[in-house]
Phi, psi and omega in degrees: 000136191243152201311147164254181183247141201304141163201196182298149185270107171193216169287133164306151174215151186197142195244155159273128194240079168295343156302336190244120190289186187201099215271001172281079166186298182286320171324141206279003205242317160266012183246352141289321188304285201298359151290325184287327204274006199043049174238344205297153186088344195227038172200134261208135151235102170266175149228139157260141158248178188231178185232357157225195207269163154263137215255120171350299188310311203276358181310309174287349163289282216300336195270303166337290204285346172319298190274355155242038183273138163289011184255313192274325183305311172270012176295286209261113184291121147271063223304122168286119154285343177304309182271330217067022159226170199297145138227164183277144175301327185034005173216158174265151199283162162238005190209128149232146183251105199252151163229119174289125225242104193270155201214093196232358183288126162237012188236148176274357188274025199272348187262005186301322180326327185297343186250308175314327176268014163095005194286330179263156142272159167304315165331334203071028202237123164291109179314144158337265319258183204287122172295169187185164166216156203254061189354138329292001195287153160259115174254090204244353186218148171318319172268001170270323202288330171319312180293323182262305201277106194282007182241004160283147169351302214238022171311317175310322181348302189248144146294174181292323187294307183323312190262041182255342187305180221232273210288010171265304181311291189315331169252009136328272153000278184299320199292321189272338167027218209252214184300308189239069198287120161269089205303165177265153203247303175276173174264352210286321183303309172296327166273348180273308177273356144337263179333271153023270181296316183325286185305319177333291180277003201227105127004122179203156169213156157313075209308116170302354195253310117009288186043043174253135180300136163219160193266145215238333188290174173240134163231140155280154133265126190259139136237111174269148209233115178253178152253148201271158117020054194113319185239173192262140175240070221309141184240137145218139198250157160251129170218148193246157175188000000 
């Protein structure tokens, strides 16, 4: 979601940019990948812009008037779990839930642990193990059981704050990927389009006093809540900001 221009503190307004692409997503090189991971089709990037800057504190107002703004309602795309295709929000919500998603990575090494703890070979070729499974997943390599299974060997690797990171969830994501996921036998496919989408969605600017890179986005997790015949039904959404 892209950034606003400063104005008076009161409800957020917001237009839609439809011009603005997301070229990680689309290159002909992830768009093959996320067909072997069974994702291709099922995973979304929009933009909005906004009109006053955003202040942290202010995020559930700011997440609230999103989904009721008349710019976002015919917009803002959803995956149907029912159908598998995109539809539009097309009502205003009556509840939401933003959770701050933290995001302080600026390096990929953030990931050399997969190889220092034997889970990579140096080759990059993902190690072996006995199969099993973590409902639904099937856990056949050394790097699902990291991700899934909390009572393995090498789970500890990543701490909780580590996979709680915007750019730890996101090469989750990809590794474990859809119904009919075909994994990958190396890492370098899971770590390249990680980086990719990172940089894509994530903001950074130069501290001028510093001349240290920092990172400038906000990321949530949203659960927007509409109503069903009655009841509240949850959308969850990821937003950058």
């Amino acid at each position: 979601m892209a950034a606003g221009e400063p104005g008076d503190l009161g409800v957020y307004s917001f237009r839609f940019l439809p011009q603005k692409t997301f070229q990680s997503l689309s290159t002909p090189q992830t768009t093959s990948r996320l067909r072997q991971w069974s994702m291709l089709g099922r995973i979304e990037a929009q933009a909005f812009g906004f009109d006053q800057t955003f202040q942290t504190y202010r995020k559930d107002d700011f997440v609230m008037a999103f989904f009721k703004d008349p710019n976002v309602i015919p917009n803002l795309k959803l995956l149907s779990e029912s159908s598998g295709e995109w539809l539009t929000l097309g009502t205003e919500v009556k509840k939401v839930e933003a959770i701050n998603v933290p995001c302080t990575q600026l390096s990929m090494s953030f990931f050399n642990r997969l190889y220092d703890e034997a889970i990579v070979r140096d080759n990059g070729y993902i190690v072996k193990c006995l199969d099993s499974f973590c409902d639904p997943f099937l856990i056949s390599d050394e790097l699902r059981k990291v991700l899934l299974v909390e009572d393995s060997e090498n789970y500890e690797v990543f701490s909780q704050p580590d996979r709680e990171e915007f750019l730890f969830c996101l090469f989750k994501h990809l590794c474990l990927g859809g119904a009919l996921c075909q994994y990958e036998d190396v890492i370098n496919p899971y770590l390249e389009t990680t980086k990719l989408i990172y940089k894509d969605l994530v903001s950074v600017r130069k501290n001028p006093q510093t001349k240290k890179i920092q990172i400038t986005s906000s990321i949530f997790k949203v659960t927007a809540y509409v109503s069903v015949g009655g009841n509240l039904q949850p959308i969850n959404l990821i937003t950058c900001y």
